[in-house]
VOGU-3710 file (C-alpha; in Angstrom, 3 decimals, decimal comma):
1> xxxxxxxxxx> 55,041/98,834/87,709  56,947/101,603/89,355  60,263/100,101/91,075  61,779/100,582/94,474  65,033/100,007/96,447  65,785/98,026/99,185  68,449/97,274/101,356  69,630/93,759/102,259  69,947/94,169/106,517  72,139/90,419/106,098
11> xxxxxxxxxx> 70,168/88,785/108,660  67,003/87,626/105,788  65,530/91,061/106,063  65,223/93,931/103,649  64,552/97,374/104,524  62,782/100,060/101,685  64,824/103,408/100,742  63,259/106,546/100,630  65,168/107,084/96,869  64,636/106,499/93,833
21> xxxxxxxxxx> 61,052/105,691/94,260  58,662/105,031/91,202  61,756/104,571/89,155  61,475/102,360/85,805  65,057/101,902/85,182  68,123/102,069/87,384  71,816/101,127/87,024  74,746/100,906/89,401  78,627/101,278/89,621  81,336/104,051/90,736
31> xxxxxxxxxx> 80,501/106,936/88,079  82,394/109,822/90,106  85,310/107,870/90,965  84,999/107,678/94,455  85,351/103,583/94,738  81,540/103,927/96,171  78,727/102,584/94,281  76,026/105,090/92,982  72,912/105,090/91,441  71,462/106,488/88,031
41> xxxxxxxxxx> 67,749/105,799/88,102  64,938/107,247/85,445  61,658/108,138/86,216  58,880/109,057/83,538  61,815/110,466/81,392  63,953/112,329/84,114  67,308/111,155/85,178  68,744/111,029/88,782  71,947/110,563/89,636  72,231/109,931/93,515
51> xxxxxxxxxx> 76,075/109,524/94,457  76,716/106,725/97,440  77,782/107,828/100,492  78,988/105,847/103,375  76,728/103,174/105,683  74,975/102,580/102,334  72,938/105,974/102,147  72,518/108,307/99,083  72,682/112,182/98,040  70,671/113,494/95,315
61> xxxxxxxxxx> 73,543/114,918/93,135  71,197/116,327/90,000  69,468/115,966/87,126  71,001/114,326/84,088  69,440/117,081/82,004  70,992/116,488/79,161  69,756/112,843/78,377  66,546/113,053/76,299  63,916/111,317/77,865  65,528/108,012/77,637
71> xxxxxxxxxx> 62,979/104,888/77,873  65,971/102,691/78,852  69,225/102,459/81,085  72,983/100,711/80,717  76,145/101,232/82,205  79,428/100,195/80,898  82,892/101,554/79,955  82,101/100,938/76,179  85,259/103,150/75,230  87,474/101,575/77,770
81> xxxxxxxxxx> 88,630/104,427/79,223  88,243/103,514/83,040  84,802/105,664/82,862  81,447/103,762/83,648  79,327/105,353/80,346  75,819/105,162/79,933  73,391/104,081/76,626  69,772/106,320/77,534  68,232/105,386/74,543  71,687/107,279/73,392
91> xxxxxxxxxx> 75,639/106,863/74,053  76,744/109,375/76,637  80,325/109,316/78,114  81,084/110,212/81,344  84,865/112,433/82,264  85,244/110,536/85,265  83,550/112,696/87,814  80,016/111,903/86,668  79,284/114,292/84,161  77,678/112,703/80,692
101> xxxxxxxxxx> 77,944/114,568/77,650  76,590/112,814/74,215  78,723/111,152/71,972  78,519/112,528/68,820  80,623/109,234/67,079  77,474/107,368/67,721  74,045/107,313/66,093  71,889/109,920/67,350  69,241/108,934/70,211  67,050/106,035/69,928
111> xxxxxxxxxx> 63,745/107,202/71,462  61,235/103,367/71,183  63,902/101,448/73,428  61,993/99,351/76,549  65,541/97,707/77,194  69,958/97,569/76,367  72,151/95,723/77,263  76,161/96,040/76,581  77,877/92,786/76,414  81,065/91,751/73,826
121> xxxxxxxxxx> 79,783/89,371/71,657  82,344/88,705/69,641  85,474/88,811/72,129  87,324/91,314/71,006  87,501/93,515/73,919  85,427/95,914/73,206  81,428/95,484/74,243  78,971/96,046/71,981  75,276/96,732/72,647  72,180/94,829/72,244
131> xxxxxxxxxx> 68,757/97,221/72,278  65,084/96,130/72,142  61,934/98,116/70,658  58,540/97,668/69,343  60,338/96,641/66,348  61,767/94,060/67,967  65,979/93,389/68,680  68,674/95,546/67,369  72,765/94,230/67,766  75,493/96,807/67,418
141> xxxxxxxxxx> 78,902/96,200/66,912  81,374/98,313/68,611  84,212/99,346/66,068  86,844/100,647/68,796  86,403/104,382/67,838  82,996/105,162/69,219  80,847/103,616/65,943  78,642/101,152/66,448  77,295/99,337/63,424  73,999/97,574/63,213
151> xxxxxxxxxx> 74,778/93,773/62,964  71,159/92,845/63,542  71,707/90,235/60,835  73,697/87,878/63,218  70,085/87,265/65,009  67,725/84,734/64,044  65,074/85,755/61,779  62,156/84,446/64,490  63,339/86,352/67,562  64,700/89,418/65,924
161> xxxxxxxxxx> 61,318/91,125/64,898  59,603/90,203/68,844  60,193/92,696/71,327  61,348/91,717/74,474  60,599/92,737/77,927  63,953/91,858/79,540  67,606/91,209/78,384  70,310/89,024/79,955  73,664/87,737/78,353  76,168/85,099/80,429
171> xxxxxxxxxx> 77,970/81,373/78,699  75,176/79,759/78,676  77,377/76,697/77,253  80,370/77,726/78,577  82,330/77,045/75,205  83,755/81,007/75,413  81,712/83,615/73,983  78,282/85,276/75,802  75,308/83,727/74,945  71,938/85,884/75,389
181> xxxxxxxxxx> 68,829/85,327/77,392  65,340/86,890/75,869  62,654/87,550/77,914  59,043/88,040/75,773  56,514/90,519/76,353  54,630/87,544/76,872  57,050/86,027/79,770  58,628/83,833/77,809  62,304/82,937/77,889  64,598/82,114/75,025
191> xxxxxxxxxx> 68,122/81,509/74,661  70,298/82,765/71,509  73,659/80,628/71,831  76,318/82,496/70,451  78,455/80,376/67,341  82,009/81,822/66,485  81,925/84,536/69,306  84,756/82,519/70,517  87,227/82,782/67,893  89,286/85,550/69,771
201> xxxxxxxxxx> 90,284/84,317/73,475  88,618/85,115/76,949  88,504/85,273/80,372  86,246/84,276/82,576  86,353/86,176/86,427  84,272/84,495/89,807  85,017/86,951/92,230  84,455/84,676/95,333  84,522/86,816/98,767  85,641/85,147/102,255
211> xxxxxxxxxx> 82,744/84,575/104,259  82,798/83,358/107,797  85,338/85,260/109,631  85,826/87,978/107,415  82,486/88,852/105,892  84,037/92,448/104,250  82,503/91,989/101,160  79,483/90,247/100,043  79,518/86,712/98,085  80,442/87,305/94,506
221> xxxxxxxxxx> 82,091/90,844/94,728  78,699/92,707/92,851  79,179/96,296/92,847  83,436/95,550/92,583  85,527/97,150/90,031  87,425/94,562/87,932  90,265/96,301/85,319  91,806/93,954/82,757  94,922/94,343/80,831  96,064/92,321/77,977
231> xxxxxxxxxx> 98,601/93,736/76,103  97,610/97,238/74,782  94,186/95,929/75,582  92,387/97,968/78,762  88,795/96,912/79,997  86,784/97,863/83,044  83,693/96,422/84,367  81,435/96,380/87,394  80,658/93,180/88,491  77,122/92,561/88,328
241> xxxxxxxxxx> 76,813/89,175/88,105  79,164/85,707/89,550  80,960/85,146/86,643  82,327/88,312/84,340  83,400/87,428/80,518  86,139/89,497/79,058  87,222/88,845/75,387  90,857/89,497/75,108  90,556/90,124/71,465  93,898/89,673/69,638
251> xxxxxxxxxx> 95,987/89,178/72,752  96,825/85,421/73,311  96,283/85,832/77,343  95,928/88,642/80,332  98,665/90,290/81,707  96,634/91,523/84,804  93,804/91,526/87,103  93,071/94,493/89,197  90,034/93,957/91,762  88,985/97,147/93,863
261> xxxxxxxxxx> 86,148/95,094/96,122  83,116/96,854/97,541  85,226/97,955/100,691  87,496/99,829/98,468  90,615/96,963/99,012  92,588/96,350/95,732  93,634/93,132/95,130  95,754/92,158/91,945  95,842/88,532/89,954  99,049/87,942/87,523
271> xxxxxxxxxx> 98,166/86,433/84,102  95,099/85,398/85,365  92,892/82,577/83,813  89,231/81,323/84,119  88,504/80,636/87,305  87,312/81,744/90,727  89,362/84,601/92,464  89,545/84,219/95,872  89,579/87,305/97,976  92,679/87,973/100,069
281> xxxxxxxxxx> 92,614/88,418/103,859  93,939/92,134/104,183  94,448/94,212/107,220  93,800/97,505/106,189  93,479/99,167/109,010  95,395/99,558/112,451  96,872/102,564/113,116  100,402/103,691/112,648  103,290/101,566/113,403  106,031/101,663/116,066
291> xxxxxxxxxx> 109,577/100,429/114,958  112,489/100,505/117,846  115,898/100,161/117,114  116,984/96,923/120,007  120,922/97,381/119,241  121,083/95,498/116,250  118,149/96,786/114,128  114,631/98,071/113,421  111,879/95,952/114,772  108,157/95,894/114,743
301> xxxxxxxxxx> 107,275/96,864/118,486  103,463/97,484/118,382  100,949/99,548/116,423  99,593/102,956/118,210  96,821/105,507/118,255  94,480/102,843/118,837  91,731/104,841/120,775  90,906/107,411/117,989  88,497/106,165/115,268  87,772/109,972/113,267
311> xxxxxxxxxx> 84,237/109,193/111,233  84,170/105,298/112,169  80,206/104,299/112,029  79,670/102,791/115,610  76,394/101,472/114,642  78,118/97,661/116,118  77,331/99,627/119,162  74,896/102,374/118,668  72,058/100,450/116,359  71,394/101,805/112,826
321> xxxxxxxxxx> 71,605/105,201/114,070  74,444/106,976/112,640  76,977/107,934/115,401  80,886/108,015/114,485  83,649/107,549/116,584  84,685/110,586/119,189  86,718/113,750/117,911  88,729/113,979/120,719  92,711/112,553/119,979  93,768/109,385/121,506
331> xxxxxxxxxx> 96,115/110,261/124,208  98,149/107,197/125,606  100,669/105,546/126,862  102,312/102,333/125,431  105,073/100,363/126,954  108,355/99,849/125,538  110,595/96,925/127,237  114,488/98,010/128,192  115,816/95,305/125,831  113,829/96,482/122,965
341> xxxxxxxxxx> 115,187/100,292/122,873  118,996/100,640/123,050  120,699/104,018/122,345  122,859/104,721/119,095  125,547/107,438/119,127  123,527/108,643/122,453  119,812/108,339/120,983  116,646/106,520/121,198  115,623/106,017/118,400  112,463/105,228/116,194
351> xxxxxxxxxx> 110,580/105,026/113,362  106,230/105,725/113,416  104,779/104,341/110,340  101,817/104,494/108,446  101,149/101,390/106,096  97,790/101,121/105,899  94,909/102,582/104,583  95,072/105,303/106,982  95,327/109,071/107,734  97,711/109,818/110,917
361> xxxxxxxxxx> 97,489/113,480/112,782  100,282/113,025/115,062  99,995/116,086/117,971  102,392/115,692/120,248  104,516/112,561/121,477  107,516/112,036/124,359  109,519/109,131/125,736  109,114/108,183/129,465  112,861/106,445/130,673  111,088/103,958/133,659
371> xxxxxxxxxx> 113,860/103,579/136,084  113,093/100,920/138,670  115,189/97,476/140,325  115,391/94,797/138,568  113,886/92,566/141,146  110,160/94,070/139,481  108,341/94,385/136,028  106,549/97,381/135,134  103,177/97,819/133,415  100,837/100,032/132,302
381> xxxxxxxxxx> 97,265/99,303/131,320  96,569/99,541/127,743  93,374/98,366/126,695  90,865/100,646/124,714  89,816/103,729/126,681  87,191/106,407/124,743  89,015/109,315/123,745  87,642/112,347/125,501  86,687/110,105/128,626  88,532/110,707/132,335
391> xxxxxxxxxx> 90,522/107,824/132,200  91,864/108,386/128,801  95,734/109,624/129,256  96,060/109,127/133,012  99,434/107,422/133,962  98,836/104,380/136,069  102,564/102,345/136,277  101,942/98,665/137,894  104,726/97,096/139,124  105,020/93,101/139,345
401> xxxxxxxxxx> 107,407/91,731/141,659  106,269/88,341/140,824  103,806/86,367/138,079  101,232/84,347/140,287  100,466/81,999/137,109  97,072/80,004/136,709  97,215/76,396/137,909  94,976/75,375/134,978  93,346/77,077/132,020  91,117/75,818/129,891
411> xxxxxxxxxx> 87,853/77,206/127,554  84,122/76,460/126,924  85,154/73,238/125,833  87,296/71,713/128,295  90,156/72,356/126,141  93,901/72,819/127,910  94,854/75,792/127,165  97,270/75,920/130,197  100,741/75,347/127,880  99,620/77,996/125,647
421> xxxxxxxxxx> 99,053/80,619/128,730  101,920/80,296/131,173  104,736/82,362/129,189  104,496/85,247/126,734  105,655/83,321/124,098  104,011/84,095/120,775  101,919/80,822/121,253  98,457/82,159/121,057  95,289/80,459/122,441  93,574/79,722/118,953
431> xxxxxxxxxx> 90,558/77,525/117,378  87,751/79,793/118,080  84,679/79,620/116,230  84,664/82,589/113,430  81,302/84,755/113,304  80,133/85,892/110,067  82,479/88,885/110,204  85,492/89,680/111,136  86,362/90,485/114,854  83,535/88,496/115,631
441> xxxxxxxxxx> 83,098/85,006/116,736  81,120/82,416/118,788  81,123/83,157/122,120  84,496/81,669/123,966  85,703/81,590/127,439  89,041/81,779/129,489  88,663/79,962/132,608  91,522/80,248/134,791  91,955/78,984/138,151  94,554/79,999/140,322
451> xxxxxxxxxx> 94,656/77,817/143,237  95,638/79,032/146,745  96,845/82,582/146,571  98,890/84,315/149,687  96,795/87,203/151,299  96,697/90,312/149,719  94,252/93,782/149,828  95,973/94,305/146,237  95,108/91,898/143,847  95,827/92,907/139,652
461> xxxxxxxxxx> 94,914/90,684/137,295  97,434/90,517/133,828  95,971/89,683/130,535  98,296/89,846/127,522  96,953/89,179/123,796  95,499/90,780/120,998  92,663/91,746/119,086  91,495/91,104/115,202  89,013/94,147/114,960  86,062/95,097/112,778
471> xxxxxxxxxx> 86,297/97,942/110,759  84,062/100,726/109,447  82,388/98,537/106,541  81,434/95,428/109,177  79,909/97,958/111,504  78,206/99,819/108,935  76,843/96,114/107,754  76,022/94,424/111,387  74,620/98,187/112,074  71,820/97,230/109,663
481> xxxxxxxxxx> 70,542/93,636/110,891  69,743/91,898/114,460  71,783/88,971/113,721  74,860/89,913/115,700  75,382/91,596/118,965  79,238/92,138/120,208  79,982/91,096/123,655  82,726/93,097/125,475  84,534/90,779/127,697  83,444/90,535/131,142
491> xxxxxxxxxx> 84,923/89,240/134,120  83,563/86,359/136,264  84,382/84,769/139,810  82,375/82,312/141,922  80,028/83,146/144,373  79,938/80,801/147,443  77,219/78,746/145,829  79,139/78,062/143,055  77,559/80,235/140,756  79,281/82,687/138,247
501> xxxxxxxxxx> 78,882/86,060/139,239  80,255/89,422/136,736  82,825/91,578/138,999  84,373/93,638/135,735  83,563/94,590/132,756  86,077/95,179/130,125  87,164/96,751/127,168  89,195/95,066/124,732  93,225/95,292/123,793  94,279/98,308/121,973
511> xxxxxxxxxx> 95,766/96,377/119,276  98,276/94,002/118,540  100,306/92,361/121,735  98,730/94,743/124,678  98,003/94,052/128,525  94,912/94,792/130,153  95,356/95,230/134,101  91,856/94,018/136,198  91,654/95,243/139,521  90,606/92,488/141,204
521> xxxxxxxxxx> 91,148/93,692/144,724  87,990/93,251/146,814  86,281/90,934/144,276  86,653/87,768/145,117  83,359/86,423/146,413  84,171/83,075/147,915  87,556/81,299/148,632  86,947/80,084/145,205  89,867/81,492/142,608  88,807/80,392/139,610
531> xxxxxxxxxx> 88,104/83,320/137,216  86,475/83,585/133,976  86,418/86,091/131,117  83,996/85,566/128,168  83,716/87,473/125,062  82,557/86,947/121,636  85,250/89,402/120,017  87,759/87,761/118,103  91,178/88,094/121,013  93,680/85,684/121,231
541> xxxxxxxxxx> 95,068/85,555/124,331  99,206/85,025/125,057  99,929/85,132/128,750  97,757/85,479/131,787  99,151/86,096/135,739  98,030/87,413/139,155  100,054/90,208/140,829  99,602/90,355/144,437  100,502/93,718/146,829  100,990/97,354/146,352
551> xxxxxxxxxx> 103,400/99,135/144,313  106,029/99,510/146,652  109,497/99,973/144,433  110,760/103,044/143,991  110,813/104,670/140,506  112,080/107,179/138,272  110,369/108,577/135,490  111,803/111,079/132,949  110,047/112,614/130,630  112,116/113,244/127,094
561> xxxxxxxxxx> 110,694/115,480/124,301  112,179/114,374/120,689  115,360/116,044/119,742  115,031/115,639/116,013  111,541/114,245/114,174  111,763/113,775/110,254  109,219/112,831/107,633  109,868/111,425/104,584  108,882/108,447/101,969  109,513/104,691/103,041
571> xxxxxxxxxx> 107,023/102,517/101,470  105,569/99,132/103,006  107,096/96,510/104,843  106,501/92,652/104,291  103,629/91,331/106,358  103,702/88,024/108,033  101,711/86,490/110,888  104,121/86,369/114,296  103,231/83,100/116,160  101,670/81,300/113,197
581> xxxxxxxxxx> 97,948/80,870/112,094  96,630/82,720/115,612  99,535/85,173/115,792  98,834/88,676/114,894  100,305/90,399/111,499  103,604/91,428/112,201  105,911/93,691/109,757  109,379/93,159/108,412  111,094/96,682/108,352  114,128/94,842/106,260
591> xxxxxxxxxx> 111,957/94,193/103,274  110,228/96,611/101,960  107,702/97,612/98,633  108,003/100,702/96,823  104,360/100,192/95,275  101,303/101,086/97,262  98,174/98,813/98,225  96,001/100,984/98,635  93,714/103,737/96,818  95,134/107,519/97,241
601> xxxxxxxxxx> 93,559/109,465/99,619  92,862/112,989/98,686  93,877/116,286/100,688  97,100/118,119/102,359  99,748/116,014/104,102  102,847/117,653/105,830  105,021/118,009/103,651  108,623/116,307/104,219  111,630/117,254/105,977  111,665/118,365/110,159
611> xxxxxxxxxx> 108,783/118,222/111,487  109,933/118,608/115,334  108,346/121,933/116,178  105,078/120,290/115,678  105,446/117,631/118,215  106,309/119,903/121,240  102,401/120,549/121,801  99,096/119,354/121,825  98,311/122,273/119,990  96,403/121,356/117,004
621> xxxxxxxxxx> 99,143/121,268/114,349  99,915/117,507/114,179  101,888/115,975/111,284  99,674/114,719/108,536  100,906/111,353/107,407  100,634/109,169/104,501  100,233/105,626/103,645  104,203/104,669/102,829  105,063/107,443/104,812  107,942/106,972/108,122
631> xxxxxxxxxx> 108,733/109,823/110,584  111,586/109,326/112,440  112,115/110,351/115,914  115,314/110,795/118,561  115,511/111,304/121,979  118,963/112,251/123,836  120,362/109,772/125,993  121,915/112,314/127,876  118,964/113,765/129,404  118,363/110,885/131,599
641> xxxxxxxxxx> 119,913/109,838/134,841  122,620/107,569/135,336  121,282/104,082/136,642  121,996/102,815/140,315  123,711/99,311/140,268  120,667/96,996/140,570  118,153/99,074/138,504  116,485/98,795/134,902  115,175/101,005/132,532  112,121/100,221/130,700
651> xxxxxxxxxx> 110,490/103,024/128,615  106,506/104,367/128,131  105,358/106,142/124,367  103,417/109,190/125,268  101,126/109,498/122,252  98,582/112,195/121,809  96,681/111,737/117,914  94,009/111,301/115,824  93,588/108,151/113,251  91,073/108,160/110,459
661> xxxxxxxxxx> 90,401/104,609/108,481  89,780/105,082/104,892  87,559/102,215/104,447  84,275/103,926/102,383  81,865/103,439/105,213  84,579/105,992/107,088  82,483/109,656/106,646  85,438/111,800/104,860  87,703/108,805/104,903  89,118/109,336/101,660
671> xxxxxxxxxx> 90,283/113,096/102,184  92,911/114,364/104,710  90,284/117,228/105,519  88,471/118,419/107,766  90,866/118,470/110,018  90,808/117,446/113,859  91,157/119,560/116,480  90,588/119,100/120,513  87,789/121,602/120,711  85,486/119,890/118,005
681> xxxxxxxxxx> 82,759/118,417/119,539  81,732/116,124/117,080  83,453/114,553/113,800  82,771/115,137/110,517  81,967/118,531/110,821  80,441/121,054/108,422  79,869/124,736/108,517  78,971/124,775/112,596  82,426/124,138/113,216  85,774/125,603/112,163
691> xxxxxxxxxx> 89,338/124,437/112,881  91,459/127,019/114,628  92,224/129,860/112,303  94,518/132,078/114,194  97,637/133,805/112,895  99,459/130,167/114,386  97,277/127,938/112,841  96,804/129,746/109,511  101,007/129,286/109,658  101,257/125,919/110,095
701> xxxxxxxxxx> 98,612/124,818/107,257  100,065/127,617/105,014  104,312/125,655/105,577  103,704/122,380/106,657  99,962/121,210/105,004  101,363/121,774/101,205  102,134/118,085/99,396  99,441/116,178/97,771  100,291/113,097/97,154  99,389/111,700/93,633
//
């Protein structure tokens, strides 16, 4: 019966490919190296090979040629050399890119072969293959150098001459070694147990993925890449099953576990044993990093470009049609308190960051010096705008001469969460139900009520908190079901029946510790001042206050270009979560890893040293940066005005740039290129669109775009 593919939608439903139909055989993994899972299917003798692309779709690649007709399909890195290989009715290798070319150490091609199957049957490390034919089972032994010697003696004497429709090997017993399943021509099942497979030592690998609240990965990891070492020992498989065997061979125990998960996430386990390995929570993605020096040192401030999203799949939003995230740069503003900025040797100074699994274009960025009394607090909105839309980059400064602060707070449960609410205080509002993925929960309210409130045609209303987002793979994944539906928090007063009406609709904050400002002026609909904002994203909230009357203080704003910008290698700074188990992660810049997390991504960065004359403009000619990379940035003290006795200075990040997420549902996350540019109307782009290739453009990528990082 001729086969088909279909994709689990998560919600119970399955939806039929257009690929790979009337296939007889098909096998899976990463066979180009691009951490995405492909296909190899054959069809009445001809061989497919459709690489994965992102949001689970496929490109017909070509025809594997070169393989003779084969009857029967498996993958596996039988020569452990990080390459998934194939046996079609023959051994093929493949050079890492996808290309197969036969192996001429093996027996020549095996043309009456319904089914293989490569499993190590004796532990040693290396797997060996089991084939079946009209004349029934053939075992070969793998000798380490590409041989493979018939051992068909090691199978009983009344299964070994009866063909089999269907082969299947796991521990049946669980004493150690792999024990095989037969399947008959005539449906029946038998089970071989293995005796003395387990005189050289094993491992035995669960991947187990977090579900509820994460949901990143499916259950048991199938489709990850799992790379053992043990000694001089190296093995690679894809997981295709719960539990993956590895024999260890001579070697007494594992050194290390190296999991790259479906999302493309590595995750490493130290001498690792039998058991289950639990997947690590991992934020991989949240633009670059801001790092102010406060007088005494470098501290975590906030994270920035939050707007752009280069090749993110909105499906979350748009339904299963494919539309990414906008091309235009992010272009925003970002508050930085007085206390947290102090000048050294007469700079301000920074650090911007990438350290995670990221691609920065940095454009253009300046320092605002906010001079205003101390008897106010200045704000600025920053909650997610769409890049490219009018109110993206406007400057709106709010000042608040005083914090009108809820009487009571509480949620959906009659929970007080009054204690948590009052101060900005690192004491997040917590305990909300977790969705299936993450960024997602069950719907939660914040129901404020702020008592009797002076008159005033001006009314703002403050929320401070932050937001656990989704990322490319859990839109690609909610994209394909019905199940889930994100709800953008709204905002709700009373009516004077008592009834909840909606008077604003919100975004969401831009990140980690942010303020959204609500004009609530003209809203009220009843002397009733209870408010409520439900959402189902996942924010934790920190602080929440009216502000009553215009902005009447006088203020001085400066605007101060960098003086000296300068790229160059950090690394990674310890993560932690500020505020405990709700708190957002937060970043040590005192500790610090040499050794990456992540994959490589492919392409041109800038290469180090000054990269100042880039940030004058938004021109086009951003600076590229790295994962581990750190530019540093001054600005002259000197340039701004002395301040009057009873005054403050507070201090707004202008930030104009583009952020791509290489998670492998990102379209060209894993290369630097193409590269973004304000006139590009839509992101990835192809052949209808070209970035600038003036005499000033062609410059900059010719002396700044020239390191490739290995």
């Amino acid at each position: 019966m001729a086969g088909r593919l279909y994709r689990n939608n998560g919600d119970g439903s399955f939806t039929q490919q257009t690929i790979a139909a009337g296939a007889s055989h098909a096998v899976f993994g990463d066979f180009d190296g691009d951490a995405r899972t492909d296909l190899i299917v054959e069809d009445n003798g001809v061989v497919t090979f459709y690489r994965g692309l992102e949001e689970g779709r496929f490109q017909t690649l070509h025809n594997l040629a070169n393989l003779h007709r084969p009857t029967a399909l498996s993958a596996a890195d039988y020569d452990n050399d990080g390459f998934l290989d194939l046996f079609a009715s023959g051994f093929y290798r493949n050079d890492g890119s996808g290309n197969f070319t036969r192996d001429s150490r093996a027996d020549g091609p095996r043309a009456d072969v319904s089914d293989a199957l490569f499993f190590d049957f004796d532990n040693d490390g290396w797997l060996d293959l089991i084939t079946s034919g009209s004349g029934g089972l053939t075992l070969l032994h793998n000798d380490e150098k590409g041989h493979f010697t018939d051992k068909s003696a090691l199978l009983p004497v009344a299964v070994k001459g009866t063909p089999a429709r269907r082969l299947l090997s796991f521990d049946y017993d669980n004493d150690g070694d792999l024990d095989l399943v037969v399947v008959g021509l005539d449906g029946r099942v038998r089970v071989l147990r293995n005796d003395g497979g387990n005189a050289n030592q094993f491992v035995n690998v669960g991947l187990v993925a977090l579900r509820d609240g994460s949901g990143k990965n499916n259950t048991f990891g199938i489709g990850s890449r799992l790379e053992l070492r043990a000694g001089d020992l190296y093995q690679m498989r894809t997981v295709d099953q719960p539990v993956m065997h590895f024999g260890l061979g001579n070697q007494l125990k594992a050194d290390v576990l190296r999991v790259v998960w479906t999302n493309g996430v590595p995750q490493s386990f130290y001498y690792p044993v039998s058991q289950s390995m639990l997947e690590q929570q991992v934020l991989k993605g949240s633009c670059t990093f801001l790092y102010t020096w406060d007088g005494q040192a470098y501290r975590f401030l906030t994270d920035v470009t939050w707007a752009s999203a280069l090749g993110m799949p909105l499906g979350i939003m748009a339904g299963e049609k494919t539309i990414y995230g906008p091309p235009q740069a992010a272009v925003e503003y970002f508050r930085i308190p007085g206390d947290r900025l102090k000048p050294a040797d007469g700079r301000y100074r920074m650090q911007l960051t990438e350290e995670l699994w990221e691609v920065a274009y940095v454009d253009q960025l300046e320092l605002l010096a906010v001079d205003h009394p101390d008897s106010v607090d200045v704000f600025v909105d920053e909650s997610f705008v769409p890049p490219g839309s009018p109110a993206a980059g406007q400057l709106a400064i709010h000042q608040v001469p005083r914090k009108y602060l809820p009487i009571s707070a509480s949620d959906e449960r009659g929970r007080d969460l009054l204690p948590q609410l009052r101060a900005k205080d690192d004491d997040y509002v917590g305990g909300l139900t977790p969705g299936k993925y993450q960024g997602v929960t069950q719907t939660h309210d914040l129901i404020l009520d702020f008592g009797s409130l002076p008159d005033a045609r001006e009314v703002r209303l403050f929320l401070q908190g932050w937001l656990f987002p989704t990322d490319a793979s859990i839109n690609a994944a909610v994209a394909q079901g019905r199940a889930v539906q994100i709800v953008r928090p709204f905002v709700q007063v009373r009516d004077a029946t008592g009834q909840w009406r909606t008077v604003a609709n919100l975004t969401f904050p831009a990140g980690k510790d942010k303020s959204i400002i609500v004009d609530m002026s003209g809203k009220w609909l009843s002397g009733d001042r209870h408010v409520r904002i439900r959402t189902n994203m996942e924010i934790y909230w920190d602080h929440v206050f009216l502000s009553l009357g215009a902005d009447a203080a006088p203020l001085t704003i400066t605007r101060l270009a960098p003086v000296a910008a300068y790229l160059h290698a950090r690394g990674w700074s310890r993560v932690f979560r500020k505020g405990g188990r709700y708190g957002p992660f937060w970043f040590d810049y005192s500790q610090v890893s040499k050794e990456s997390p992540w994959l490589p991504v492919r392409g041109h960065f800038t290469r180090y040293g000054d990269v100042l004359p880039l940030l004058a403009a938004a021109d086009d000619q951003s600076v590229i940066i790295a994962s581990g990379d750190e530019m540093s940035l001054e600005f002259a003290e000197s340039a701004t005005p002395a301040l009057p006795a009873g005054w403050k200075r507070d201090f707004l990040l202008y930030n104009v740039a583009w952020m791509k997420d290489a998670d492998l549902h990102t379209a060209a996350g894993q290369t630097v290129e193409p590269l973004p540019f304000h006139a590009a109307t839509h992101y990835p782009y192809g052949a209808e669109l070209h970035y600038p290739d003036d005499a000033a453009h062609r410059r900059y990528v010719a002396e700044y775009n020239t390191r490739r990082p290995e």
